[in-house]
Each structure stands twice: as C-alpha cells, then as structure tokens.
matplotlib code that plots the C-alpha trace (Angstrom):
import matplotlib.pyplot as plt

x = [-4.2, -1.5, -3.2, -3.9, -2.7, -5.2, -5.1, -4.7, -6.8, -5.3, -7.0, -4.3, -4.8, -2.9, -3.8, -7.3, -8.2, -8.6, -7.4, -7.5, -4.8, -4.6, -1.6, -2.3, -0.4, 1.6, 5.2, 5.8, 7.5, 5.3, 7.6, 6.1, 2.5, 3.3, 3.9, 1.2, -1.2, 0.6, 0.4, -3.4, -4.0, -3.9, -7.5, -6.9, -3.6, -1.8, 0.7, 0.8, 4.1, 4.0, 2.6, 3.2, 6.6, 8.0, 6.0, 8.5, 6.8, 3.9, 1.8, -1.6, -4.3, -5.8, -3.0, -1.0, 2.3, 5.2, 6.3, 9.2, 9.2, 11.4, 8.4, 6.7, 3.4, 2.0, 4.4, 2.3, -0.7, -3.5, -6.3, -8.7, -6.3, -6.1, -3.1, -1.7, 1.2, 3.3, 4.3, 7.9, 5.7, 2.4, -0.3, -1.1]
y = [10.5, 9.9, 6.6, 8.2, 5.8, 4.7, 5.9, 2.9, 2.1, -0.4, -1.4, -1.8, -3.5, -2.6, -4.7, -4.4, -1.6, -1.2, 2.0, 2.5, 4.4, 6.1, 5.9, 7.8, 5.6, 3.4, 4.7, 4.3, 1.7, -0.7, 1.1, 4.4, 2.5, 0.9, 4.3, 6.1, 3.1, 3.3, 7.1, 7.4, 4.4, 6.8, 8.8, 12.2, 13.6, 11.1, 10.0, 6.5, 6.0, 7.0, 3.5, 1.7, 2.1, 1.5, -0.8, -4.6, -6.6, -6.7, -9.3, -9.6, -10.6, -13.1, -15.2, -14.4, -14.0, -12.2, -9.0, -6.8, -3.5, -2.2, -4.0, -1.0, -0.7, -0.7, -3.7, -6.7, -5.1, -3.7, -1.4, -2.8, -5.0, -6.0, -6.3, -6.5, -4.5, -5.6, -3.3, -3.0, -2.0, -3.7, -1.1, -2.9]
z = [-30.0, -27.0, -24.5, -20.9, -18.4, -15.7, -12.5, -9.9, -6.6, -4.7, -1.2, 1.4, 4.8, 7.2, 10.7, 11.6, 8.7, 5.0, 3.3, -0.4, -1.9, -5.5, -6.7, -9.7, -12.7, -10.3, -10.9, -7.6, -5.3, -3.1, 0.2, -0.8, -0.9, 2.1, 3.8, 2.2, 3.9, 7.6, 7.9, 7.1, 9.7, 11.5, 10.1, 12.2, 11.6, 9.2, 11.5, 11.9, 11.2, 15.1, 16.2, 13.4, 12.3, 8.8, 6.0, 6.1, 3.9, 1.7, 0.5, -2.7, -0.3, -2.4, -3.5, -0.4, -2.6, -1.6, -3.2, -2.8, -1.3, -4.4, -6.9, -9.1, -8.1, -11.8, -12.5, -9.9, -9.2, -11.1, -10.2, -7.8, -6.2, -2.5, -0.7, 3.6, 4.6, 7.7, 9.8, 12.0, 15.1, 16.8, 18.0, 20.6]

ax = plt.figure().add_subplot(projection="3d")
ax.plot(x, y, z, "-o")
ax.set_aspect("equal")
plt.show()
C-alpha cells in the first residue's frame, strides 16, 4: 500500500492579518506561498499583490528564523506551522 503524503496548512501573516494557506503536499517554493498569502490579503477579489507588492522575505513566527524564498515548503515547515511574510510595499 503506496503512503499518501499529508496535505500541509501553514498560517501565514502577512501585516496586520492571518491567512492559512493549503499547500496541498508542499512541493512548492516559500515565493509561491508568499504570493498565494499577499493576493488573498486582499479577501474580495484576490488582488493584493495591488497594495502589497511582491513577497521579500519570510520568516517561522515562533523562532523568528530566516528562510529563503527558494526553500521547499515541505523541506522547513510542517503542517500547522506559523510564519510572517514581508512584503515590497506598505498598505498604508
């Protein structure tokens, strides 16, 4: 019998909100997580790439270490995790 992989939750805070993201078995990048977190900052059209710019750094919440936007997601986090993503533009 073939292992199913886990699909991962990670809770991403981008300035003053929290979104959680699946990102089914974590293949991805922490930039495309990053993204995925600025564009539904904004909760009515998805578009808060618009006030927000591009994701520049990203951060685990309760260690406050440092990862790389090229990290893979499944590679230094784990489901349930917490983490901040800076943004390249202030909304306010």
């Amino acid at each position: 019998m073939e292992e199913t992989e886990e699909n991962l939750f990670i809770n991403v805070t981008v300035h003053d909100k929290e979104i959680t993201v699946s990102c089914g078995t974590g293949t991805q990048k922490l930039q495309w997580l990053g993204t995925v977190a600025i564009a539904r900052y904004d909760e009515d059209l998805y578009q808060g790439w618009k006030i927000l710019g591009a994701p520049v750094h990203v951060e685990k919440i309760d260690t406050g270490e440092g990862l790389l936007l090229s990290d893979t997601i499944k590679k230094v986090l784990k489901n349930g995790d917490r983490v901040k993503v800076a943004t390249s533009m202030d909304p306010r």
